[in-house]
C-alpha positions as CSV (number, residue, x, y, z in Angstrom):
1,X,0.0,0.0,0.0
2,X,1.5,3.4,-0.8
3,X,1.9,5.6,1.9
4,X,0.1,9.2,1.3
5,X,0.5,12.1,3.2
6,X,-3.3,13.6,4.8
7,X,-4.7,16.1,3.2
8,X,-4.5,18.2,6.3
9,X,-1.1,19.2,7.9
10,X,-0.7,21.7,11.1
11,X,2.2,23.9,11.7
12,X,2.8,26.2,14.3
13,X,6.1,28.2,14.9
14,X,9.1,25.8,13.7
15,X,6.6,22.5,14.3
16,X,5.4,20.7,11.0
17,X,3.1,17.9,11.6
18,X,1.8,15.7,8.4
19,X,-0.6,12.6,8.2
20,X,0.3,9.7,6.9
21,X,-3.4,7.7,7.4
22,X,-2.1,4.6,5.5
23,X,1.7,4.3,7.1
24,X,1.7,0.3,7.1
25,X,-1.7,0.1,7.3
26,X,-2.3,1.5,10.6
27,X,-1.5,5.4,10.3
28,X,1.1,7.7,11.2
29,X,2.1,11.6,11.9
30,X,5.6,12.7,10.6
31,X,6.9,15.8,12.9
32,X,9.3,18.3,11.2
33,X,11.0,20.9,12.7
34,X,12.7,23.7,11.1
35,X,16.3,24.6,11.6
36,X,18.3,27.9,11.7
37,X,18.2,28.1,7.7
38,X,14.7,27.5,7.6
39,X,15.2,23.9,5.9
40,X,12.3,21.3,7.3
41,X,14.1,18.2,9.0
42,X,12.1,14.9,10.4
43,X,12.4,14.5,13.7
44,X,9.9,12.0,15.1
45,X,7.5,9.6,13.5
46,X,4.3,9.3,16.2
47,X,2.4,6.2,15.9
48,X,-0.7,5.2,18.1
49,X,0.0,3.0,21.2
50,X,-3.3,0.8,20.4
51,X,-2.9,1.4,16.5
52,X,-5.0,-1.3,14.5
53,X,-5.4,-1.8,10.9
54,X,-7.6,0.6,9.4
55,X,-8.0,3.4,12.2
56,X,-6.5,6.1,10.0
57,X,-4.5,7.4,12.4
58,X,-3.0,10.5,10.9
59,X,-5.9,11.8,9.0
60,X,-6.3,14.9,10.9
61,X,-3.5,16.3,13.1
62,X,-3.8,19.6,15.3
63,X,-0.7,21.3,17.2
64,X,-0.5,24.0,19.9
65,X,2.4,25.1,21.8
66,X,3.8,21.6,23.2
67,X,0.4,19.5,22.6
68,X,-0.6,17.7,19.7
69,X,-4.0,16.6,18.8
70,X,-4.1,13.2,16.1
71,X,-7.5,11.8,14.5
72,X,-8.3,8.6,14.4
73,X,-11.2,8.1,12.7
74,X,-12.4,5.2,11.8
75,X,-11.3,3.5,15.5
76,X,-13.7,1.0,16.9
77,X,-13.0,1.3,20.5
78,X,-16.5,2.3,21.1
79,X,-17.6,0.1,18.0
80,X,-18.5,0.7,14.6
81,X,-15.9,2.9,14.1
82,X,-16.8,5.7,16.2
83,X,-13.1,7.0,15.9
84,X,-10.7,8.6,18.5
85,X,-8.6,11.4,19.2
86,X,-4.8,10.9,20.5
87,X,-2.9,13.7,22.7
88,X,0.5,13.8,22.5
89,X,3.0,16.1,24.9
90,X,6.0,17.8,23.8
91,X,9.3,17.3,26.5
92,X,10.2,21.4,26.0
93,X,13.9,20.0,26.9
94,X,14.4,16.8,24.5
95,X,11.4,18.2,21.8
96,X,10.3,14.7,22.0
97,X,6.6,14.1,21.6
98,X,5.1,11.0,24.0
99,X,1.2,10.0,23.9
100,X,-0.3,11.3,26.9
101,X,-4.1,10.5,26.6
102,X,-6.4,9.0,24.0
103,X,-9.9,10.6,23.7
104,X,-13.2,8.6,23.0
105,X,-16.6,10.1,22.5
106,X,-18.7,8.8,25.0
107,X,-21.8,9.1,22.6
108,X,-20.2,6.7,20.2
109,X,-21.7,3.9,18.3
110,X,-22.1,2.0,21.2
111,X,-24.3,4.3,23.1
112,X,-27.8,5.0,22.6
113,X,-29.0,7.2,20.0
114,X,-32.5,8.1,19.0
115,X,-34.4,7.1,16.2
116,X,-33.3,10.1,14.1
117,X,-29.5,10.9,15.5
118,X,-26.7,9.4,13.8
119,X,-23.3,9.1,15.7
120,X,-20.3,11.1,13.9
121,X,-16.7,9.5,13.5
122,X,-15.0,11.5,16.8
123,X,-11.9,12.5,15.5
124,X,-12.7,13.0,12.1
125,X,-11.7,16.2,9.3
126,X,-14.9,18.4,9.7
127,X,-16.7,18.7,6.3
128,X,-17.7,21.6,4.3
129,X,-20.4,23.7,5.8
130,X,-21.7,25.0,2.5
């Protein structure tokens, strides 16, 4: 399977993040970080700690100061793919990003819904309002 990049990337300050949804089947996020000439290096590949095939981790990636926010959103924690969201802190000494929490809606596919709701995949890229 060829590894794509998302669609959606996040950057803030000398922080590149970029989606890899299909990395080995399971999903990825490549983190770049920009030197003193302003040339983009890789510095950490992040990868989920529960990662199965098919979760599209990767296919939406946030960033703010030291935390990072990953989608995936096809996981089935909460079944039928009700999707997840994966924190990740940033060490401000080594720059080393470490998963600190994974987020799961709690009105997933598993919970009740009423005749006329239908559950969203938590974690998700939003869609187009117009």
């Amino acid at each position: 399977m060829v590894d794509r990049l998302s669609a959606y990337e996040a950057a803030k300050g000398n922080t590149l993040l970029v989606g890899a949804p299909n990395d080995d089947n399971l999903g990825s996020v490549y983190v770049f970080a920009r030197d003193g000439s302003g040339d983009w290096a890789e510095r950490q590949k992040l990868t989920a700690s529960d990662g199965l095939p098919g979760d599209f981790f990767g296919d939406v990636v946030a960033i703010d100061g030291d935390t990072a926010v990953v989608g995936a959103f096809l996981n089935d924690d909460q079944g039928g793919s009700a999707g997840a969201a994966y924190v990740f802190g940033r060490d401000p000494v080594t720059g080393v990003f470490t998963e600190t929490q994974k987020l799961l809606a709690s009105d997933g596919p598993g919970a009740v819904h009423s005749a006329t709701s239908r559950p969203s995949h938590f974690g998700q890229r939003p869609r187009s309002l117009s």
